[in-house]
Z-matrix of the N, CA and C atoms (Angstrom, degrees):
N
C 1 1.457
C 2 1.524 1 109.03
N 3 1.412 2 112.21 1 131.44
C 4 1.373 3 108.11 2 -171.66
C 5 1.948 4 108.21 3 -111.83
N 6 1.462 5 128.07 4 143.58
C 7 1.142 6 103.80 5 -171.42
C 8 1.725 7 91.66 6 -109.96
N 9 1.467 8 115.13 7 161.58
C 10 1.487 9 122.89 8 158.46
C 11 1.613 10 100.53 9 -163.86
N 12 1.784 11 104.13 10 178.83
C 13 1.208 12 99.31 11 174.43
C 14 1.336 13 100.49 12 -136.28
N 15 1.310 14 127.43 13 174.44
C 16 1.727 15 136.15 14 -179.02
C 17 1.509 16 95.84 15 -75.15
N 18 1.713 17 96.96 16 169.56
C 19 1.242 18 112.54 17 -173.48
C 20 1.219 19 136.49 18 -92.11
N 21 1.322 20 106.72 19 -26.98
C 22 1.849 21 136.89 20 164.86
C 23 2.096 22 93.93 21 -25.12
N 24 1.667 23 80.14 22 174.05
C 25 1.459 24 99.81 23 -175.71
C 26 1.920 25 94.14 24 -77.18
N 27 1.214 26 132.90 25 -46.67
C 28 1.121 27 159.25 26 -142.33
C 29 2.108 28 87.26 27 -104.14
N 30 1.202 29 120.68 28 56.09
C 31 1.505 30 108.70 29 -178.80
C 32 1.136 31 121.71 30 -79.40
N 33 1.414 32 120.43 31 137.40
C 34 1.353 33 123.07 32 -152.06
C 35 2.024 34 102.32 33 -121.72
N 36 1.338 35 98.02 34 101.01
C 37 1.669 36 90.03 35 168.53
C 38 1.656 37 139.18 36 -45.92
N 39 1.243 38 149.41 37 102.70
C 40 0.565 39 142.15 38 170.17
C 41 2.248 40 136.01 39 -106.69
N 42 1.036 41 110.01 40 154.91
C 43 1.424 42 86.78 41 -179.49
C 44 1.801 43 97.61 42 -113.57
N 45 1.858 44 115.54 43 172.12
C 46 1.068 45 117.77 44 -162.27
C 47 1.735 46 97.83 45 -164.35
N 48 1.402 47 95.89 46 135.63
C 49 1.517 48 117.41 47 157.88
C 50 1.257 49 117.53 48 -154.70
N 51 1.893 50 94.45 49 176.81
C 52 1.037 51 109.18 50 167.30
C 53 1.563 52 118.78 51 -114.95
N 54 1.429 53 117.86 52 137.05
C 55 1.541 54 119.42 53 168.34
C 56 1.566 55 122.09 54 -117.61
N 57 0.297 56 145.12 55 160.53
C 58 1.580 57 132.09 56 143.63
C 59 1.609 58 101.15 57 63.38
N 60 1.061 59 119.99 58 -158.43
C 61 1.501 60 144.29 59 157.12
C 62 1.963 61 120.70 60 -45.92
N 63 1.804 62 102.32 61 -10.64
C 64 1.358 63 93.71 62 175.04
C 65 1.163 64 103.60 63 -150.90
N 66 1.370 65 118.76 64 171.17
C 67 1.133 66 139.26 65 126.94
C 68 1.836 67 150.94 66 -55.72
N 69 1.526 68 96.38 67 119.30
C 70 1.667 69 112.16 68 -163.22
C 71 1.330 70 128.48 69 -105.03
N 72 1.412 71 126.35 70 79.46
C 73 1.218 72 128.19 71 -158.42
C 74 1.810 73 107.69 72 -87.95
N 75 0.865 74 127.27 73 145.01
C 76 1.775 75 131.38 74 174.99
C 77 1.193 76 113.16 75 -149.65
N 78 1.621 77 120.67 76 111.66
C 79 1.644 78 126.22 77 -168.60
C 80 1.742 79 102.05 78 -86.78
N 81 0.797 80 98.64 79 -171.40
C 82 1.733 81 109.92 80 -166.05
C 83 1.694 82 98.79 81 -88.08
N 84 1.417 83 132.14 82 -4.26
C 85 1.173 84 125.81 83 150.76
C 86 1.601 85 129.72 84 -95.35
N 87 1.549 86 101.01 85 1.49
C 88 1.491 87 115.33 86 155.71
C 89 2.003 88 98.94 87 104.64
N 90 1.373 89 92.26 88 -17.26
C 91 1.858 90 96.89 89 170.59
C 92 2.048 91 107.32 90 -31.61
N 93 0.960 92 113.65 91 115.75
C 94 1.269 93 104.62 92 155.26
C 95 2.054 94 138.98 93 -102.18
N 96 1.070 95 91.64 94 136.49
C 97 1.394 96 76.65 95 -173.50
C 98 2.007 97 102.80 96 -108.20
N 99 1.296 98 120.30 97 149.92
C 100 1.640 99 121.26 98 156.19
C 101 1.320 100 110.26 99 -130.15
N 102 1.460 101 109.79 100 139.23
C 103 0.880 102 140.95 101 149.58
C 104 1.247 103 131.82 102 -124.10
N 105 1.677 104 112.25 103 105.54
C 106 1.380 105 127.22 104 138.87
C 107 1.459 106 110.46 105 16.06
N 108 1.798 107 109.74 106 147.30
C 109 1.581 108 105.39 107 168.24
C 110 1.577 109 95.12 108 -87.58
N 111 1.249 110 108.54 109 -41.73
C 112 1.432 111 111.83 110 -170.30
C 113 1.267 112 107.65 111 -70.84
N 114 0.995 113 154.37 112 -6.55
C 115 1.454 114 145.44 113 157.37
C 116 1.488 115 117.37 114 -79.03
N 117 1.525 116 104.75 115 -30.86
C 118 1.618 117 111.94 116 -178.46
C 119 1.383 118 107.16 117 -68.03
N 120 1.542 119 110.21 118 -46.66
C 121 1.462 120 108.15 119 158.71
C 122 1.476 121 146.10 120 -50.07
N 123 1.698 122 101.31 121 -28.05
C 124 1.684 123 127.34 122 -174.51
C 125 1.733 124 87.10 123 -67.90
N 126 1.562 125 112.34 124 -51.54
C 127 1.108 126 107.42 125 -149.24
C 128 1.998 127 109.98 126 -82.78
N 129 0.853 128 89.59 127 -21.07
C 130 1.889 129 98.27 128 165.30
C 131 1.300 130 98.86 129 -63.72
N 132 1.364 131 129.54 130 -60.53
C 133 1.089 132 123.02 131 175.29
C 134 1.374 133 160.90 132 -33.10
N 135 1.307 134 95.45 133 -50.00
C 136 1.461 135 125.20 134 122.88
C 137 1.368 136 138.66 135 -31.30
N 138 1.426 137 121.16 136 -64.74
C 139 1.129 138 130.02 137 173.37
C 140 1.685 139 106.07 138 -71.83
N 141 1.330 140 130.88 139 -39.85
C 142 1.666 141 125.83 140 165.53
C 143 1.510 142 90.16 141 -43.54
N 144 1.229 143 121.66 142 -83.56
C 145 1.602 144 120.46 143 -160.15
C 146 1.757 145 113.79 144 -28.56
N 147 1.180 146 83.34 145 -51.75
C 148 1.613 147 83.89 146 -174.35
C 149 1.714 148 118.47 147 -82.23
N 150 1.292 149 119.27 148 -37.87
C 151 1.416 150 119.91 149 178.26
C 152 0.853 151 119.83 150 -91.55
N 153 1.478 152 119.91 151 -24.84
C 154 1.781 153 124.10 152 -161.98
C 155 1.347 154 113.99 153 59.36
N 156 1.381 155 123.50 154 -92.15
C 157 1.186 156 138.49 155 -178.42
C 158 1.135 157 121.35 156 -142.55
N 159 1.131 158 133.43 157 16.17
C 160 1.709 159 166.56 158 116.49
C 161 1.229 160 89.14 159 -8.63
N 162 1.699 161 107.12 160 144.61
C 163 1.740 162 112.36 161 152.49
C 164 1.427 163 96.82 162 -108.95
N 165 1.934 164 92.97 163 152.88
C 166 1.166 165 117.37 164 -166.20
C 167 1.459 166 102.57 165 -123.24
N 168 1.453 167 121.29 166 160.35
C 169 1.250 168 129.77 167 -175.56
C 170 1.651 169 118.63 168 -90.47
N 171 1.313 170 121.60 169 130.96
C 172 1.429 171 126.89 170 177.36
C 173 1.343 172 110.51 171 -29.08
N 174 1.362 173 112.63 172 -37.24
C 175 1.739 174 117.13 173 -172.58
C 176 1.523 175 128.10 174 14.05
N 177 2.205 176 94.16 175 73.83
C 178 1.857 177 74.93 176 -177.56
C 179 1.431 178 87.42 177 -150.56
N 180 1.667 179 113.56 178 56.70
C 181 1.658 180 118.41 179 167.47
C 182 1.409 181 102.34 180 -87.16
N 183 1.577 182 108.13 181 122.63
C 184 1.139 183 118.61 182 -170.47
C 185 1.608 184 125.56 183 -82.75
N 186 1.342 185 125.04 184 1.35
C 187 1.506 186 132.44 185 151.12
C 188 1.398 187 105.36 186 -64.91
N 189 1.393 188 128.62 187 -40.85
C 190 1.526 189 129.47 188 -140.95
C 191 1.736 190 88.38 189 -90.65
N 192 1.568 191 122.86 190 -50.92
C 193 0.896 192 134.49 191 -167.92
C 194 1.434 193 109.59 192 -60.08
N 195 1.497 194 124.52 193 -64.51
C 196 1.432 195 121.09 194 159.55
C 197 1.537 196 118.23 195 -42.07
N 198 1.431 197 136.05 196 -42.38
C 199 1.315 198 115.26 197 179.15
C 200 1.902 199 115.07 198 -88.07
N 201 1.057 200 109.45 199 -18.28
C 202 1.374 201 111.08 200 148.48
C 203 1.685 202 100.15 201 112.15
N 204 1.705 203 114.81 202 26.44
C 205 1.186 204 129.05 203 161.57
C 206 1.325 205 119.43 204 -95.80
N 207 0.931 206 114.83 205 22.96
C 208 1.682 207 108.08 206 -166.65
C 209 2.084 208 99.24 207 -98.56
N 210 1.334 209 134.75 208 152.76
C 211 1.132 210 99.46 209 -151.87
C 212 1.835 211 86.47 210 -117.66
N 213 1.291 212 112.74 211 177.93
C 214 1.373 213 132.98 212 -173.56
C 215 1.949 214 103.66 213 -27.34
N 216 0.571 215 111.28 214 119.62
C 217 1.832 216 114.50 215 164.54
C 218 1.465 217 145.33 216 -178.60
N 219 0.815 218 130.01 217 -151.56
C 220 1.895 219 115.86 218 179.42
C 221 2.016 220 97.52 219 -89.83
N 222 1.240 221 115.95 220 -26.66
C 223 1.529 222 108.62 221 164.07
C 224 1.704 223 116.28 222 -66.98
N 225 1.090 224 108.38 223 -78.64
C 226 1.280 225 132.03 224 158.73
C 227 2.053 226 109.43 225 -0.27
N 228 1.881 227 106.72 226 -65.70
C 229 1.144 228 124.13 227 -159.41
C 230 1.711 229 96.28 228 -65.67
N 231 1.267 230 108.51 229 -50.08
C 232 1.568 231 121.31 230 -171.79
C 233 1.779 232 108.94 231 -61.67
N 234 1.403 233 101.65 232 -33.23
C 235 2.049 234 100.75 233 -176.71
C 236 1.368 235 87.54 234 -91.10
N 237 0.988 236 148.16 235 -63.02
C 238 1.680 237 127.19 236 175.39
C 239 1.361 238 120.34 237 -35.13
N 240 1.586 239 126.74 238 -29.61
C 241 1.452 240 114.85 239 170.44
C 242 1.623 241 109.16 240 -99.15
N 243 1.473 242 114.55 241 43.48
C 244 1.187 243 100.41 242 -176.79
C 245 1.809 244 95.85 243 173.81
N 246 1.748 245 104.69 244 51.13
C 247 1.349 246 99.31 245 -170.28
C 248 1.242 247 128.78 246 -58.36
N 249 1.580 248 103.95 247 149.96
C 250 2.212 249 89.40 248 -177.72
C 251 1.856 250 96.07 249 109.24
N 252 1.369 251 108.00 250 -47.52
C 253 1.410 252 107.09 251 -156.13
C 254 1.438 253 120.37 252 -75.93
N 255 1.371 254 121.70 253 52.05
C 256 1.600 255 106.31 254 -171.98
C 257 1.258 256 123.96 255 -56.04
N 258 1.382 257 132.32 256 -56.01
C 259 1.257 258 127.78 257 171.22
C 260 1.527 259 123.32 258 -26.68
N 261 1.790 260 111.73 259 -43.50
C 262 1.387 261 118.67 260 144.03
C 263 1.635 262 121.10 261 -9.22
N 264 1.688 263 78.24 262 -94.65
C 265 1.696 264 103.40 263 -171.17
C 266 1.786 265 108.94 264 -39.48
N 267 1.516 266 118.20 265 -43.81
C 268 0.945 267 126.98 266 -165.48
C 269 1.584 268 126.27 267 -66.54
N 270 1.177 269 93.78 268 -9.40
C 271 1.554 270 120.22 269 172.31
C 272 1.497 271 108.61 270 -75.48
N 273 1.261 272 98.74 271 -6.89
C 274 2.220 273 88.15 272 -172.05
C 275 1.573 274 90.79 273 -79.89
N 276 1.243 275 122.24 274 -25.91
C 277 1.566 276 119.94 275 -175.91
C 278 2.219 277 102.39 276 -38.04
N 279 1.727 278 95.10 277 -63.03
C 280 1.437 279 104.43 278 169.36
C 281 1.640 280 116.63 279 -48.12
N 282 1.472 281 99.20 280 -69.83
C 283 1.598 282 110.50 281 -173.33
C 284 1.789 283 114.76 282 -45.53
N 285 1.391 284 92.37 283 -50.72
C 286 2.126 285 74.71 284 168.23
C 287 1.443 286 116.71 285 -47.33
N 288 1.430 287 127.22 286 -60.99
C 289 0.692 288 114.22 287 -161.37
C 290 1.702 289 125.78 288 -77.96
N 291 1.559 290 119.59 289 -13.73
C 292 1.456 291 105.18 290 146.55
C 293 1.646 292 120.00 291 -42.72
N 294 1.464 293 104.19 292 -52.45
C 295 0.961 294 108.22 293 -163.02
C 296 1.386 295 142.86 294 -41.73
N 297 1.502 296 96.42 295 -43.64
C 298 1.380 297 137.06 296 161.50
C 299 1.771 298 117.83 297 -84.05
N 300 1.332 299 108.97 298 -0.39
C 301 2.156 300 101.61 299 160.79
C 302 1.538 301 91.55 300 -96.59
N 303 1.510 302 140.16 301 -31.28
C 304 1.599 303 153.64 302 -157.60
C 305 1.493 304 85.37 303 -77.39
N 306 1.392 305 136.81 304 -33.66
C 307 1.520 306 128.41 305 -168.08
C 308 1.919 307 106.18 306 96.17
N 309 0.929 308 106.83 307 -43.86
C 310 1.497 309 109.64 308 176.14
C 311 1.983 310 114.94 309 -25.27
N 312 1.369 311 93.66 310 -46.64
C 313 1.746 312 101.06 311 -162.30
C 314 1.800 313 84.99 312 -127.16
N 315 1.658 314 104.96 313 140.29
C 316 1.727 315 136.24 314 166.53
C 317 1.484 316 83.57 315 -97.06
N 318 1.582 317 110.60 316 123.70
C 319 1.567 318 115.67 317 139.64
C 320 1.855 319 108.49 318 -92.07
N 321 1.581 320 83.69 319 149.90
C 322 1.561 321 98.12 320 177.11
C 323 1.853 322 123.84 321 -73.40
N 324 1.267 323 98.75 322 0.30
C 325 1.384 324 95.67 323 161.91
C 326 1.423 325 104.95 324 111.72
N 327 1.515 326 108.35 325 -45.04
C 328 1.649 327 135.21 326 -171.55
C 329 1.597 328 108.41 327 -37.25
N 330 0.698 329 147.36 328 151.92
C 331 2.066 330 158.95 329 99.14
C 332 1.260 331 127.96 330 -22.23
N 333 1.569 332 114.85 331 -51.94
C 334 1.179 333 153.39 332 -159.45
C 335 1.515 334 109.79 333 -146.43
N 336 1.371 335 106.09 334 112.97
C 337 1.479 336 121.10 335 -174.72
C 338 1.355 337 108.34 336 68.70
N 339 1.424 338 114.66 337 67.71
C 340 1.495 339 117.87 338 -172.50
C 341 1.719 340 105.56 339 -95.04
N 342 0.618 341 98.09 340 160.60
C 343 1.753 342 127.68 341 -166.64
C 344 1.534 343 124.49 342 -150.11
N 345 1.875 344 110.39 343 139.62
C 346 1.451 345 102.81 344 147.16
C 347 1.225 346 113.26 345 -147.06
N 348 0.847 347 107.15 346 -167.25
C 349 1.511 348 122.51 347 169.58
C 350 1.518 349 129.79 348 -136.86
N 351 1.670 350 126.26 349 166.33
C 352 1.199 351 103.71 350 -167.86
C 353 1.409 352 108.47 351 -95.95
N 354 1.087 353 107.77 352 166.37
C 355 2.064 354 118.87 353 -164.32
C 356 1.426 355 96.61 354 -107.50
N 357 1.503 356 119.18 355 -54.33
C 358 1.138 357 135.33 356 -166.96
C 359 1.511 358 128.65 357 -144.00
N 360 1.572 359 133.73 358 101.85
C 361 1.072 360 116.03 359 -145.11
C 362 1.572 361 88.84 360 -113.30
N 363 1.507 362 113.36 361 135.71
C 364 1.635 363 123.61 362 -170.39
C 365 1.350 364 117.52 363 -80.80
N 366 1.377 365 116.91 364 119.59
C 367 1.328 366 106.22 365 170.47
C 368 1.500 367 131.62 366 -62.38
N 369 1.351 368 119.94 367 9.67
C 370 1.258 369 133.18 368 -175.16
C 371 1.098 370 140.03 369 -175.70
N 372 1.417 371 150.20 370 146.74
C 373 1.417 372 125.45 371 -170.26
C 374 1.743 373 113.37 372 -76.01
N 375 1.058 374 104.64 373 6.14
C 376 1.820 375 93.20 374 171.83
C 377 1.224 376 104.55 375 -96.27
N 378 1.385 377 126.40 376 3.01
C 379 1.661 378 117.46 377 -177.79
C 380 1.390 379 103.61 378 -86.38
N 381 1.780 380 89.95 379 -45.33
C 382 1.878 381 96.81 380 173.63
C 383 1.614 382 125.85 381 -56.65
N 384 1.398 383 111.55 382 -43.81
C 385 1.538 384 103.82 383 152.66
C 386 1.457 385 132.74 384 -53.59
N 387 1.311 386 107.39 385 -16.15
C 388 1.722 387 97.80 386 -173.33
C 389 1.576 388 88.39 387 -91.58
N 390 1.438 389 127.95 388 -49.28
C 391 1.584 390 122.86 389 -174.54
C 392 1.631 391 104.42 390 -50.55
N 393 1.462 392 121.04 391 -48.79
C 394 1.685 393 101.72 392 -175.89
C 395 1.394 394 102.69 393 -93.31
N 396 1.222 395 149.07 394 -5.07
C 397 1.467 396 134.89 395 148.24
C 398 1.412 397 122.37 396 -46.00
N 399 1.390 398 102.42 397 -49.82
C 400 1.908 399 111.93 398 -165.34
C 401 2.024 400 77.00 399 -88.14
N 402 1.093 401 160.54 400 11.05
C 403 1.545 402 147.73 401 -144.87
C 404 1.554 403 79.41 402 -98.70
């Protein structure tokens, strides 16, 4: 079990693994989030396509996202593969930041208007298991 917290002004502890086929996030109010390996991967994927190596925005305000203003980002990417689902989406708050102790994702440093970009984009989902296994 690995512990960290989000990046916001407002940082929120959470804990995280891996078992099986996914990923298990649980914040300090016990919210859980999963994600799939294969979705964690879908969703890099995605975000390579579109950013390359561009930083991208957290994008996961959940009014904006339900009415369908919320704009391109690692929130954004996750409620598009899974419309309806904010609580979903809202999990990238957590998921960046595995993402980025695993090496996969650079955060921009920010509090406010956080961002990353990708570091290293996997040719496969067994690379992504070995980065959050060995994480």
């Amino acid at each position: 079990m690995h512990r960290s917290a989000t990046h916001g002004y407002r940082a929120r502890k959470f804990e995280w693994s891996v078992k099986g086929d996914a990923l298990f996030i649980q914040n300090e109010s016990g919210i859980q989030h999963t994600y799939k390996l294969d979705e964690v991967f879908s969703i890099l994927s995605s975000l390579h396509d579109v950013f390359g190596k561009e930083w991208f925005p957290l994008a996961n305000n959940v009014e904006k996202m339900y009415h369908g203003d919320e704009k391109p980002g690692l929130g954004m990417t996750i409620y598009n593969m899974n419309p309806g689902d904010t609580l979903h989406a809202q999990g990238s708050s957590y998921l960046g930041v595995v993402l980025d102790e695993v090496g996969i994702l650079e955060w921009n440093r920010e509090k406010c208007g956080i961002c990353w970009r990708l570091l290293n984009y996997m040719g496969g989902k067994s690379t992504l298991r070995t980065l959050l296994t060995r994480g």
